[in-house]
N, C-alpha and C positions, 0 to 999 in steps of 0.2 A: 226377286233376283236383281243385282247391280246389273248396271248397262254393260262391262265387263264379263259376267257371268253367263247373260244371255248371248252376246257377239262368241264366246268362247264354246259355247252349245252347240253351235249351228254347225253343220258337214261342213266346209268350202270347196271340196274338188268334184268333179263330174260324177253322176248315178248310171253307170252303164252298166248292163247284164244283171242288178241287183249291189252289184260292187261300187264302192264309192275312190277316186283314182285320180291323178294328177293328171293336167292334160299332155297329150303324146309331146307335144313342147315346151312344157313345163313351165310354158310361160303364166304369168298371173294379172287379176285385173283386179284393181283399186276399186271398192266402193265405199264414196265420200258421203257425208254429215251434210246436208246441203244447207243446214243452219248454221252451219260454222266453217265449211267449205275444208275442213280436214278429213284426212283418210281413216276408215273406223276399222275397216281390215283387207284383205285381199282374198280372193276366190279363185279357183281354174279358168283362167282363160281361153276357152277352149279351139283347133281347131278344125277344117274341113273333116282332117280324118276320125279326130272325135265323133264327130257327127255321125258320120259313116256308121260307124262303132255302134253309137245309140240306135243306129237304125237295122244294121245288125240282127242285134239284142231284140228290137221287136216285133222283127221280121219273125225270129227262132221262135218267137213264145208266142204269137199271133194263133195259131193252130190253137194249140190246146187252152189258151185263154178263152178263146172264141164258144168252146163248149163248158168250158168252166161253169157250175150249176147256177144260175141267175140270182136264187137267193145268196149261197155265198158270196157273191159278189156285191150282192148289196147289203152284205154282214158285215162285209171287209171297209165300206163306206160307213157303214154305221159304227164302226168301232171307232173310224178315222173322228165322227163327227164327234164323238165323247171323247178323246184327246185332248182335240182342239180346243172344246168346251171346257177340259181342265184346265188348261194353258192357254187360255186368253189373254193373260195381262203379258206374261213372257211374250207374248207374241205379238202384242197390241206394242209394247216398247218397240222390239225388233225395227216393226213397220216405222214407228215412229223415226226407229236413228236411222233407220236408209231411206227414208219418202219424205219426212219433215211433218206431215202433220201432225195435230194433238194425240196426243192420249186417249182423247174422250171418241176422236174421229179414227183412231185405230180400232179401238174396241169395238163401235161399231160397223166398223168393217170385217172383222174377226167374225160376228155374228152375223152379217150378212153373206159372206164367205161360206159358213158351216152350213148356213140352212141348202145352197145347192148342195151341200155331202146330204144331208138327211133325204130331201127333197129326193136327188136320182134313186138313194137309197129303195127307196117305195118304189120308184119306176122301175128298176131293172124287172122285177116279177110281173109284171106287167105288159111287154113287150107282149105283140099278140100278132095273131095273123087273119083267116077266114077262109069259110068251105062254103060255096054257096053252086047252086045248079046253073048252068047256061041258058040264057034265054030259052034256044030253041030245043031245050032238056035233053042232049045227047054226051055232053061233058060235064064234066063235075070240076070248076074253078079253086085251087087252092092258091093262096098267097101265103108267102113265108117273109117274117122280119130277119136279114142274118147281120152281122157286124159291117161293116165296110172295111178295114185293116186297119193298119199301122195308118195313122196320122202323125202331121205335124202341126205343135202348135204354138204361137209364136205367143204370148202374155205383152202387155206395155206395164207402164213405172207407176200409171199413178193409183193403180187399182191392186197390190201385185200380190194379194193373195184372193182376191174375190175373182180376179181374170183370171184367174190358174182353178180355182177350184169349179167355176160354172163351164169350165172345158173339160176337167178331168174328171170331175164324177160321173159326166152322162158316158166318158169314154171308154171309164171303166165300168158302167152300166149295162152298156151295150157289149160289152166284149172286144173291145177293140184296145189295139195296144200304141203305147207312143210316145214322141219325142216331143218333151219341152223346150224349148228355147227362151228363157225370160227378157225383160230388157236389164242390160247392160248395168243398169244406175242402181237397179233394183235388185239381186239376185237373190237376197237372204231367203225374202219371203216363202221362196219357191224351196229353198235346198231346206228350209224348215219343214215346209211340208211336205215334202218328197221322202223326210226321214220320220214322217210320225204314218205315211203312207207303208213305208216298209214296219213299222212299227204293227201297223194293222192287219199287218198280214197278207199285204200285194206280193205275190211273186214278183221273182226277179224275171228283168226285163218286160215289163208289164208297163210301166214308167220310167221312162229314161230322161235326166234333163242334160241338159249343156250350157253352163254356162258361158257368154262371149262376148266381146268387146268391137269381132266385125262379123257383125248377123249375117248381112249379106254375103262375102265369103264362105261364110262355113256352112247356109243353108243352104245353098245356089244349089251345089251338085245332090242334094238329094232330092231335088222335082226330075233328074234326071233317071232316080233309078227304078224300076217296074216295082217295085213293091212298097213305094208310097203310093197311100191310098187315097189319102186324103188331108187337106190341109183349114186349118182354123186361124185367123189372125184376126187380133184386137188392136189396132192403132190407128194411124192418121192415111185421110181418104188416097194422097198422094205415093206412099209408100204402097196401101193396099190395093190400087190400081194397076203395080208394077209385079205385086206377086201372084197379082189374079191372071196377069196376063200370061206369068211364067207356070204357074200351075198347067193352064191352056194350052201347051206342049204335050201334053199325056192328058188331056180331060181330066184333071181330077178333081174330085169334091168338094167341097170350097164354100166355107162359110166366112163371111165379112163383117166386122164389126168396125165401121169407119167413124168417120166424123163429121162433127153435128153441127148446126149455129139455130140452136134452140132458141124459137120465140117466147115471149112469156106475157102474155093478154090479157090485158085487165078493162072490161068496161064499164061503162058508169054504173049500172047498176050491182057490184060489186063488193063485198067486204073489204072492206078494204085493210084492215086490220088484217084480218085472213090474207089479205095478198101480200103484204108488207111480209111476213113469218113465211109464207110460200118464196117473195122473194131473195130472202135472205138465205134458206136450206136452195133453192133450186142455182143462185150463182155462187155461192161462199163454202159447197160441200167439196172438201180438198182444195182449200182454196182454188177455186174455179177449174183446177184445171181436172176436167169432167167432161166426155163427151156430151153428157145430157144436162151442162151445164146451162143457165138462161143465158143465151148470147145479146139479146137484140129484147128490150122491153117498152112495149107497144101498148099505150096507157091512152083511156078517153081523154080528149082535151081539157074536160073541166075537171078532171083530174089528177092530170100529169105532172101538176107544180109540186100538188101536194104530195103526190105518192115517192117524188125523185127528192123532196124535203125529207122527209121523213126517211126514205130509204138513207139518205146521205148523211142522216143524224146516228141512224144505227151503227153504218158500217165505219165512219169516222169514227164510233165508240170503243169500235174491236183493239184488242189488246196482239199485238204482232211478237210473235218470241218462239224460242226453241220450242219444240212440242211436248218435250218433255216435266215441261213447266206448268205449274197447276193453275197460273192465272193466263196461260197461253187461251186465245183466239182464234189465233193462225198464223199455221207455219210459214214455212219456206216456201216461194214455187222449187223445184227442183232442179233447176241447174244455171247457172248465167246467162245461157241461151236462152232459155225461156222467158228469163226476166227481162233480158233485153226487147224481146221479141214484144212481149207485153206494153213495154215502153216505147215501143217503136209504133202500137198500135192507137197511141193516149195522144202521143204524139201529132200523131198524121189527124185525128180527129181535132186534136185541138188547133193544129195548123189553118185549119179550117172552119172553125168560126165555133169550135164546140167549148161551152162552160163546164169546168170544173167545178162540182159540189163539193167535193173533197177527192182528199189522197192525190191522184196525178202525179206521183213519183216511186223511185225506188225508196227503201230505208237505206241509211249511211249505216258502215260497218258489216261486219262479216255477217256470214249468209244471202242467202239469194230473196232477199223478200222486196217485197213493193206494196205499195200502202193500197187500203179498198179504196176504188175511186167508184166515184159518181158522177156523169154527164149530163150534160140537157144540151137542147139547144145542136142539133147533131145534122151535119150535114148530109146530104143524099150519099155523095158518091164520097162518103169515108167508108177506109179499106175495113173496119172493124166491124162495122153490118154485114161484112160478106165474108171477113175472114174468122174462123176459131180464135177467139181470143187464147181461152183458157191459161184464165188469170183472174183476180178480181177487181174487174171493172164492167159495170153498169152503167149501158149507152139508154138515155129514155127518150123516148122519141112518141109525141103524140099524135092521135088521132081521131077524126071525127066520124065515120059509120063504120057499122060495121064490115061494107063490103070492102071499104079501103084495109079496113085490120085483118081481113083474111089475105087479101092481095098482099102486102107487106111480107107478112107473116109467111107464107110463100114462095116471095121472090128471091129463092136462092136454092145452090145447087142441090144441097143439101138437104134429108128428112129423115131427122132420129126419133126427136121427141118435140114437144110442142106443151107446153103450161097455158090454159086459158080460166082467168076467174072470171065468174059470171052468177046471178044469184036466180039468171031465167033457165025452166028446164029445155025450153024451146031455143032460145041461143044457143046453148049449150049442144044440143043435140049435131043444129045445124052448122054450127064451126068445127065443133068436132069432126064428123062428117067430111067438112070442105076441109082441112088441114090436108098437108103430105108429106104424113110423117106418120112413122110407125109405130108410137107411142103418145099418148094422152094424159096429162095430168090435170086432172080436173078439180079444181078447187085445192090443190095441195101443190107443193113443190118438189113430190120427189117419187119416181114410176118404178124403183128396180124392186124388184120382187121374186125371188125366187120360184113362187110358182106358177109366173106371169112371162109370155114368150118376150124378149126382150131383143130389140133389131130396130134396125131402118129400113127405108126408101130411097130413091134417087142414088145420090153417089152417098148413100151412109154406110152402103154396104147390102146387105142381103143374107136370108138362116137369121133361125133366130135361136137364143142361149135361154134356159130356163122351162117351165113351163110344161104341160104337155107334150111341146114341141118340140123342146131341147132333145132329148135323144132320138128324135128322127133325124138329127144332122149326123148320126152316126150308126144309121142301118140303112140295111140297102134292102129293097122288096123287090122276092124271087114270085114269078107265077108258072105254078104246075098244072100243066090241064091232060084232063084225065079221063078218057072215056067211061063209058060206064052203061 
């Protein structure tokens, strides 16, 4: 399909009650090509009372979804997950013209996407409970898993069909109903798969999204109504701070997926080959901008020339262009702000005594990109050790024991994820161990896994998406006790 074909495919107005509708003020929002900085089309802008609407909608269907037969409901994923499977390259472009990355980095994200549909798929039959006798054998303890309700779930830009799909499969798993909210930059993703969802047979009012341009306005009034249940958000710690707080009006449910400033450990005794290839997937996938991208890399001293050499020879190699393009490397960041943001952060490091291996700028001309840099030589107190970059640049910063590389590695607010190479099973054990962070990458560069509970520590957030785990954020456990 042409880039035309597929923009022309996609729903654009809001999925309320199963009906897809213009928003109650018919106003519309622009989502732009961030590699060319023009407009690719427009969608429902949606608002407060939209919202309402959607919530509504899953309020009414919450009941009888909630009993809706477990297998069905992971048929209805499973069908979802052969769709997508057919339609991956449609869908892999998609992501490309509203996100900017490659081709090659949509697709697999398409695939990484699908396996949480497969993935809940299995879980929903699964869900269980337990009968067991009272210590002192006069009661008979039963536990029941049941749904938690309507949620709300908010998606971010730069993930925007894998953070839609690792929230809605466990929610339609579990039997809970709900309202999407995507981000603003990103919406195709979503209204894509919102329509291959109806496709597979989700009742209506099952999945509700809304498109919008001020989040905040139009989700505010729905923490205030009794029939949110519960809420899920994937973004930056500062935002998430602010809706955890407002959740906390009503106690409601509340899983956190914030943000990270990923260490990424290399000690002397190390592949180093191996770290180099880790290096490059763990800061360069989406072009950086990744919560569990490597923020901060912490290399032995007799190491550290060579590793930030060599890393600075690769990503100086990468080839920067539309994503659409078959010799692209890497997109766009996604919008001016960020690029700025990025360059604000090269900056203040370099202000301060930090060397430039490469890149250290925007690109000239349309689109939002900036070249892969590499630093050395990196001051203590530059804002870019402690701030998300999420962008591609690589600060290297050496070190001599290992207790100093765990303290480092550490020293900040933040614990999502953590990359340590090492070739001892005993270091390894022990850093592991000592990190605080809620994920480990061990000799590789890259943790997300569909069947692996995926979360942080500290301020990264809290709940975890995937795994096991993933649909306990969206059942609540009854206990019946029973004489007997």
């Amino acid at each position: 399909m042409t880039e035309a074909e597929v923009l022309d495919a996609v729903p654009k107005d809001l999925l309320i009650a199963g009906e897809w509708r213009a928003s109650e003020t018919a106003a519309r929002l622009a989502v732009e090509d961030p590699a060319t900085g023009e407009t690719l089309c427009e969608v429902a802008d949606g608002s407060a009372a939209d919202a309402a609407a959607a919530l509504d909608a899953a309020a009414a269907a919450q009941a009888e979804w909630a009993v809706h037969a477990p297998r069905e409901r992971g048929e209805i994923l499973r069908r979802a997950f052969e769709l997508i499977a057919q339609r991956t390259d449609q869908l892999a472009l998609l992501m490309t013209l509203e996100m900017g990355k490659s081709l090659a980095e949509s697709r697999a994200e398409i695939t990484y996407a699908n396996e949480f549909m497969r993935w809940f798929s299995e879980e929903a039959v699964r869900i269980d409970g337990r009968y067991a006798t009272s210590p002192n054998g006069a009661n008979r303890l039963i536990t029941m898993r049941q749904p938690v309700g309507p949620c709300l779930l908010i998606t971010p830009w730069n993930f925007p069909l894998a953070m839609g799909t690792r929230k809605v499969a466990p929610a339609v798993a579990a039997g809970c109903t709900m309202v999407v909210k995507p981000a603003k930059q990103t919406p195709l993703s979503m209204l894509a798969f919102a329509a291959i969802m109806q496709e597979a047979g989700l009742p209506a009012g099952v999945l509700n999204v809304v498109t919008t341009s001020h989040a905040g306005q139009v989700t505010d009034p729905l923490f205030d109504d009794s029939r949110l249940r519960k809420l899920s958000f994937t973004g930056s710690t500062e935002i998430g701070r602010q809706l955890a707080a407002r959740a906390m009006d009503r106690v409601l449910r509340v899983s956190m997926e914030l943000g990270g400033n990923a260490p990424f450990l290399v000690f002397e005794d190390a592949d180093l080959d191996a770290a180099i290839e880790g290096a490059m997937l763990a800061k360069l996938r989406n072009m950086g901008e990744a919560c569990t991208s490597a923020n901060r890399f912490h290399v032995a001293a007799p190491l550290a020339d060579e590793f930030a050499s060599r890393l600075a020879e690769r990503m100086g190699g990468l080839r920067l262009g539309r994503g659409t393009e078959p010799d692209t490397d890497l997109g766009p960041l996604i919008d001016q702000v960020q690029r700025a943001k990025v360059d604000e952060l090269v900056a203040d490091a370099t202000a301060r005594g930090a060397k430039v291996l490469t890149g250290g700028e925007p690109l000239d001309g349309p689109g939002y990109f900036y070249r892969p840099t590499v630093l050395s030589e990196i001051a203590s107190d530059s804002r870019l050790l402690t701030e998300e970059i999420f962008g591609p640049v690589a600060p290297v910063i050496a070190f001599e024991t290992e207790e100093e590389a765990l303290a480092a590695a550490n020293e900040t607010e933040y614990g999502l994820v953590a990359y340590l190479f090492t070739r001892d099973l005993n270091r390894a054990l022990r850093v592991a161990e000592g990190l605080e962070t809620g994920m480990v990458g061990l000799n590789q560069g890259i943790v997300s896994n569909a069947a692996a509970p995926f979360g942080g520590i500290k301020q990264s957030g809290f709940g975890r998406e995937g795994g096991h785990e993933g649909i306990n954020e969206y059942l609540s456990t009854k206990y019946v006790a029973l004489p007997l």
